[in-house]
C-alpha positions in Angstrom: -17.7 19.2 3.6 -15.2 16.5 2.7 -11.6 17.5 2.4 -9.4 18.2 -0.2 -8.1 15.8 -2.9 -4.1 16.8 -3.2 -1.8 15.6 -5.9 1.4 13.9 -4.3 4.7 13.0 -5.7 7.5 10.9 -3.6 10.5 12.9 -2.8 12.7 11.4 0.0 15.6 13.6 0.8 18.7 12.5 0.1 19.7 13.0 3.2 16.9 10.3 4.4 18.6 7.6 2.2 21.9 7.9 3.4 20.7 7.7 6.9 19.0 4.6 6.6 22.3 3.3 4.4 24.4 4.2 7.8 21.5 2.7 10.1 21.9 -0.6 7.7 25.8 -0.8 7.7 25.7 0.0 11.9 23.3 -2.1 12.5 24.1 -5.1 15.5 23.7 -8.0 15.1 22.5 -11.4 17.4 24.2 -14.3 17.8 22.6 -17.0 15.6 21.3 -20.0 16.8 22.3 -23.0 15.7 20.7 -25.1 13.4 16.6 -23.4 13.5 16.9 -22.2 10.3 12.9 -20.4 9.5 12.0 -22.0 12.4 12.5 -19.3 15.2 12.0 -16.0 12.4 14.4 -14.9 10.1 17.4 -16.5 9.9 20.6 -14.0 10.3 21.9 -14.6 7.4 19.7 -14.2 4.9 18.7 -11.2 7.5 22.0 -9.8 6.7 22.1 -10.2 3.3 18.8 -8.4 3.0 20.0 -5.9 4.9 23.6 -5.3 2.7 20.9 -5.4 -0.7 18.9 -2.7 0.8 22.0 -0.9 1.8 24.0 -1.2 -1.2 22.0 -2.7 -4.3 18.8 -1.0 -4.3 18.1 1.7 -6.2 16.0 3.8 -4.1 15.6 6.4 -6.8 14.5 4.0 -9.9 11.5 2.5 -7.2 10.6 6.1 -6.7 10.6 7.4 -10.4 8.6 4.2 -11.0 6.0 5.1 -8.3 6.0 8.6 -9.0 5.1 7.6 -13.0 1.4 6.8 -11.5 -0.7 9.7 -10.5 -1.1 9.6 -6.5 -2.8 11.9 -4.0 -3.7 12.1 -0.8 -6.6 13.1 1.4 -8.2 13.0 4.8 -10.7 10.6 6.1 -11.9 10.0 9.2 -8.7 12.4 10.7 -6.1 10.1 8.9 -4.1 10.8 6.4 -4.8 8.4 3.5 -2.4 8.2 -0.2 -3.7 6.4 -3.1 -2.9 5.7 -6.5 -5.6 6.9 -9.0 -5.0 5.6 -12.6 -7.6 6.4 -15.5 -8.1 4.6 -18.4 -8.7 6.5 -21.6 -10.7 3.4 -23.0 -14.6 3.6 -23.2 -16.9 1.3 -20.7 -13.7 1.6 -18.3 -15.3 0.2 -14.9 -13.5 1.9 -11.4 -11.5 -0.9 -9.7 -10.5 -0.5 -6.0 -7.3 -2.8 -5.5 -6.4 -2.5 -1.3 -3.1 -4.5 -0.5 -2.5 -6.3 3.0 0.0 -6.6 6.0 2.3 -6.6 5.5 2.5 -4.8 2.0 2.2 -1.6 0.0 0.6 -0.3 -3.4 4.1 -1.1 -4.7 2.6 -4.8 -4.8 0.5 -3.7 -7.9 2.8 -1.9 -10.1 3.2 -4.8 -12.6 -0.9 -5.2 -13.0 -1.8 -1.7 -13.2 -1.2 -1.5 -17.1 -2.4 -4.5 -17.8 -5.9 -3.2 -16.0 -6.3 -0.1 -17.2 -5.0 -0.7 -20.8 -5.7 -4.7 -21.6 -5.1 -6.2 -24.4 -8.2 -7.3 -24.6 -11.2 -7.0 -22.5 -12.5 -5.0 -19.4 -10.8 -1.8 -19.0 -10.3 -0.4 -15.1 -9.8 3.2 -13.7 -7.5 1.5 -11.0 -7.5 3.0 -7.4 -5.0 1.8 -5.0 -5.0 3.2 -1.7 -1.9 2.5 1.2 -3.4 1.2 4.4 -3.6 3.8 7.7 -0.1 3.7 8.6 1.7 2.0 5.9 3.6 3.8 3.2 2.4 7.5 3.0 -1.0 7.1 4.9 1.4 7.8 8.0 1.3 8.6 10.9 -1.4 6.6 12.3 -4.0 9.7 13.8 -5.9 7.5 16.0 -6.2 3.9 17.2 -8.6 1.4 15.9 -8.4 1.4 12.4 -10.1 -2.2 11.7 -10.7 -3.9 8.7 -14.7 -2.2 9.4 -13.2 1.1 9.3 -10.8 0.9 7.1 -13.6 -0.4 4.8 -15.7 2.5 5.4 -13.2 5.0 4.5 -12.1 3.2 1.2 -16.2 3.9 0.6 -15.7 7.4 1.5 -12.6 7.7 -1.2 -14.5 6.5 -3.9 -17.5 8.2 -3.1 -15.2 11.4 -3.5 -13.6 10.2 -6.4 -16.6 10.3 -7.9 -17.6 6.7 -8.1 -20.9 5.1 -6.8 -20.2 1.7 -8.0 -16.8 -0.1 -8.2 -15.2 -3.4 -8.3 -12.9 -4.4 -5.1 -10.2 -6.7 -5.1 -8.3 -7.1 -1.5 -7.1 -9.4 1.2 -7.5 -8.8 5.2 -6.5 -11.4 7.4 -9.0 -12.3 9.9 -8.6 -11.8 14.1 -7.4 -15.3 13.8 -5.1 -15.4 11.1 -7.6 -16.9 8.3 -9.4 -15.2 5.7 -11.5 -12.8 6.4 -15.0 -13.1 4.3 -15.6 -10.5 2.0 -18.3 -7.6 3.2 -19.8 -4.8 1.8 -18.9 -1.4 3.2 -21.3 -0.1 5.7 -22.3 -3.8 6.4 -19.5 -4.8 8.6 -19.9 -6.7 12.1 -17.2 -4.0 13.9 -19.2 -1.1 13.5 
C-alpha cells in the first residue's frame, strides 16, 4: 500500500525568521587572510555581505508566496519524507516532465522555467514535477543513511508511478563519486543497487 499524497503549503513562523535574522547579525566572524581571495573558500567579505542581504534585504515572505503559488505535496518513500512540486498543464498531448535539481540546490532553481514548460508559447506542453532531494528543502530530516543517486533514482520512480505516470521525461544533474558527471541511467538499472 503506498502512502498518502498530502497537499503542502510553506509556512515558516515568524518567529523562525527572526531567529535566523538574530543568528545572522550575531554571527562571529574569522580573521581574513590576506590576499587568497576564492582561493581558500569564501572570501569574508563577500561572506558578510551575503550574510547582511539575507539578514536585512530579503524578503522571506515574497520567496514563500512565490513558492506557495505552485501546487506542492509531500509523501513517503522508502521511510523519507519527500516534497515535490506537481504542476499540470491544461494543454492537450501535455507529456509528464520530472525536473530533479542538484547539490547544492533546491526546486526554487526552477521557478522561472516552470511556465514556460507547462504553458509554452509554442510547442510541447509538460505536467512539470519537481521533487527536493532527501534532506534538502522540505524532504527533511534525512530518515536514514545512504540515499545515493541509485536510490534516490528509485524513489523518484516510485513518485511518478503514484502520480500516476508510467512514462515521463527526466531532466537532472548528479555529480559523480568523483566530482564529474555522472551518466544518465534508467531507474531500476543503476550499478548501486
Amino acid at each position: 500500500m503506498s502512502e498518502p499524497i498530502q497537499p503542502f503549503r510553506i509556512e515558516i513562523p515568524p518567529a523562525d525568521v527572526e531567529y535566523l535574522q538574530e543568528r545572522l547579525a550575531s554571527a562571529r566572524w574569522p580573521g581574513a587572510l590576506p590576499e587568497v581571495g576564492w582561493e581558500r573558500g569564501i572570501p569574508l567579505g563577500y561572506l558578510r555581505e551575503l550574510a547582511g542581504y539575507w539578514r536585512t534585504r530579503y524578503d522571506w515572505r515574497a520567496a514563500e508566496a512565490r513558492l506557495n503559488s505552485y501546487p506542492q505535496f509531500t509523501t513517503k518513500i522508502d521511510g523519507q519524507r519527500i516534497h515535490f512540486l506537481h504542476i499540470t498543464s491544461g494543454r492537450p498531448g501535455a507529456k509528464p516532465l520530472l525536473i530533479t535539481h542538484g547539490y547544492p540546490s533546491t526546486v526554487a532553481e526552477f521557478l522561472r522555467l516552470i511556465d514556460q514548460l507547462v504553458n509554452p508559447s509554442a510547442g510541447q506542453a509538460f505536467h512539470v514535477i519537481a521533487p527536493s532531494l532527501p534532506g534538502y528543502a522540505f524532504s527533511t530530516p534525512l530518515s536514514s543513511t545512504g540515499w545515493t543517486m541509485g536510490r534516490t533514482a528509485r524513489a523518484w520512480a516510485e513518485l511518478m508511478r503514484r502520480l500516476g505516470y508510467p512514462r515521463y521525461g527526466l531532466h537532472g544533474y548528479f555529480l559523480a563519486r568523483d566530482g564529474g558527471p555522472a551518466r544518465p541511467q534508467r531507474p531500476g538499472r543503476q550499478a548501486d543497487r
